[in-house]
N, C-alpha and C positions, 0 to 999 in steps of 0.2 A: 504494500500500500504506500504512495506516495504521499507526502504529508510537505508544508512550507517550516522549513527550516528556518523561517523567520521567528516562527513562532516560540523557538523552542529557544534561540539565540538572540534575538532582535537585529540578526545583520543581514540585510538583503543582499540573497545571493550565496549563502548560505543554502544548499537543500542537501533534505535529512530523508531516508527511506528506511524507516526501523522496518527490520524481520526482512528485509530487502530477498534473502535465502533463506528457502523453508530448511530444517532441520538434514533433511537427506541432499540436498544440492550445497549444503557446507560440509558433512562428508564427503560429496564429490572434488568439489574445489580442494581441500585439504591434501586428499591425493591428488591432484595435478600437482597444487604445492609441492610436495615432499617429494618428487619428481624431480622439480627442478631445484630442491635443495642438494638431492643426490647428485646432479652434475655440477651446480655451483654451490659450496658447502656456506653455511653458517660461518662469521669472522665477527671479531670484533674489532670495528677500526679508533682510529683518533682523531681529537679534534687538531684544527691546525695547530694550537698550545699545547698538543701532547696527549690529553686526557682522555683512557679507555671512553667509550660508548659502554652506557649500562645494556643497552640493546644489543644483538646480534642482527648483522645483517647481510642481506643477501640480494641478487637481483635477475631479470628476466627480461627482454627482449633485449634490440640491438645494442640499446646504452643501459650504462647502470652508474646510478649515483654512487659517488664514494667521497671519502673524506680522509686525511691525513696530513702530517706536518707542510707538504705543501700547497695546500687549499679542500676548497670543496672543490667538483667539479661532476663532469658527465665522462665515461670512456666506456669502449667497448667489450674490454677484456676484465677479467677478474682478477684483482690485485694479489691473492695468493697463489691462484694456479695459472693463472697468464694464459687461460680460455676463454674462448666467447661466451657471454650469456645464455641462456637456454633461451626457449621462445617463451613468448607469454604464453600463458594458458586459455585456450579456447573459453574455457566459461568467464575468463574476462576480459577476455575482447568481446566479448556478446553483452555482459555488463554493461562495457563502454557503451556499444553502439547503442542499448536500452535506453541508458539514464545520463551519456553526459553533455548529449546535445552537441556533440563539437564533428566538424568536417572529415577532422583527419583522423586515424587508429592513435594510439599511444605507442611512444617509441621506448620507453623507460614505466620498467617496475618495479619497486623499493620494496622488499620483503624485509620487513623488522618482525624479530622475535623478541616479546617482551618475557620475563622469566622471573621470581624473585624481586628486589628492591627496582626493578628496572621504569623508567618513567623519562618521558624525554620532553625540554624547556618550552617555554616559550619561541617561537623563532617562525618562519616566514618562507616559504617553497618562492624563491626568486634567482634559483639557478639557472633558469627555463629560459628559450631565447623570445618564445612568444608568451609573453605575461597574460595575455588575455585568454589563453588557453586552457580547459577547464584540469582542476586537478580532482580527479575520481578515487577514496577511500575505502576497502572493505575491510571487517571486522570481524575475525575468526576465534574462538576462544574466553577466556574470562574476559568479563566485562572491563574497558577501561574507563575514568574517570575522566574525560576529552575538557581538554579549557580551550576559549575561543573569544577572541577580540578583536576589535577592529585595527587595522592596518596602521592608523597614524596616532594610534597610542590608546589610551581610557580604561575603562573598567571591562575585565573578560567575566565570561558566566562559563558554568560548568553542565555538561552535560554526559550522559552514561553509554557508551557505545559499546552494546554487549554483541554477543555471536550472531552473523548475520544481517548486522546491520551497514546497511551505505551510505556515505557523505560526501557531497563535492563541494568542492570553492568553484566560483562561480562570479561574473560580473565585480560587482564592487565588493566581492567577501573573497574574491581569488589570492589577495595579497595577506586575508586576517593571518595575524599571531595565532599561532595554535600551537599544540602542544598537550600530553599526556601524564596526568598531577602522579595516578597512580594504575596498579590493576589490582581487582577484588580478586585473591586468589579462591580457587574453589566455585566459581559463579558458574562454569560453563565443563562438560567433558567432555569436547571436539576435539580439541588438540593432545595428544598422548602427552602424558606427563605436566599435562597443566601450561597452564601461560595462554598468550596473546597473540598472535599474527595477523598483523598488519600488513597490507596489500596495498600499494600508492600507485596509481597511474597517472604518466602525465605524456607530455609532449615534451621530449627536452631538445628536438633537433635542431642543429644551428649553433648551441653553445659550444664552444670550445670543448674539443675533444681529444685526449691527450693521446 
């Protein structure tokens, strides 16, 4: 069921599709996941200042976000095994083409595994060369506690994104501050062994590719 993400955030542009995946199509998706964890494994990278990621992460079609002492950036290859990315997974490019309204497929997938104390900042998807480009979220596993704010600063509100649920930036919420306070452990048993996976699509093509 689609529902306005305004409601829930007060930020236009914002859209929120709780239950987006019934119960047996996030089994499905999970194994495509874990597919392409087996050819591109789980890492934990650093920020450009050095500091582990509480998260694990991982990526899927032609670019893959990454992060280490010398920047963020977009690339093709895997920084541990120096392979190409797997392909995205068929049930989300069908996703995309459902719910994010935009021209072109996604070229880049962010697979973050939340696990334990793990919770990532405030901060802002603007690695991307077209900013106007939607960015598409899915939600596999114990619930997380999602914080969301407007772009040029103010007060964020919190909201619950448990297993199955979908969110995009969109329009004037493409830029918001977002970010994950926590995850409820125990809330969900999709994911073996507990935790959160996180699914980010976007368009990164154009930006500097190392």
């Amino acid at each position: 069921m689609e529902t306005s993400g305004q409601l829930e955030t007060g930020l236009q542009g914002f859209r929120y599709w709780p239950g987006a995946l019934e119960p047996l199509d996030q089994i499905r998706l999970l194994a495509e996941v874990r597919a392409v964890v087996a050819e591109a494994p789980l890492y934990r990278p650093e920020t450009p200042g050095g500091r582990p990621f509480s998260v694990q992460m991982t990526n899927c079609g032609p670019l893959g976000w990454v992060s280490d002492r010398t920047g963020y950036r977009y690339q093709p290859l895997h920084p541990a095994t120096g392979r190409p990315w797997p392909a995205i997974p068929p049930m989300l490019l069908a996703l995309w083409d459902r719910l994010a309204g935009a021209d072109a497929p996604p070229d880049a997938c962010l697979v973050n595994l939340y696990r334990g104390p793990a919770r990532m900042g405030l901060h802002q998807d603007r690695d991307e060369a077209d900013l106007t480009a939607p960015v598409l979220s899915v939600s596999l596993g114990d619930t997380a506690v999602f914080r969301i704010g407007a772009a040029d600063g103010g007060p964020t509100r919190s909201l619950r994104l448990a297993s199955g649920d979908v969110c995009a930036l969109t329009g004037a919420a493409r830029l918001a501050r977002h970010g994950v306070d926590r995850v409820i452990a125990g809330s969900s048993s999709c994911v073996p062994g507990g935790g959160r996976i996180n699914l980010t699509l976007r368009r990164a093509a154009g930006f500097r590719v190392s």
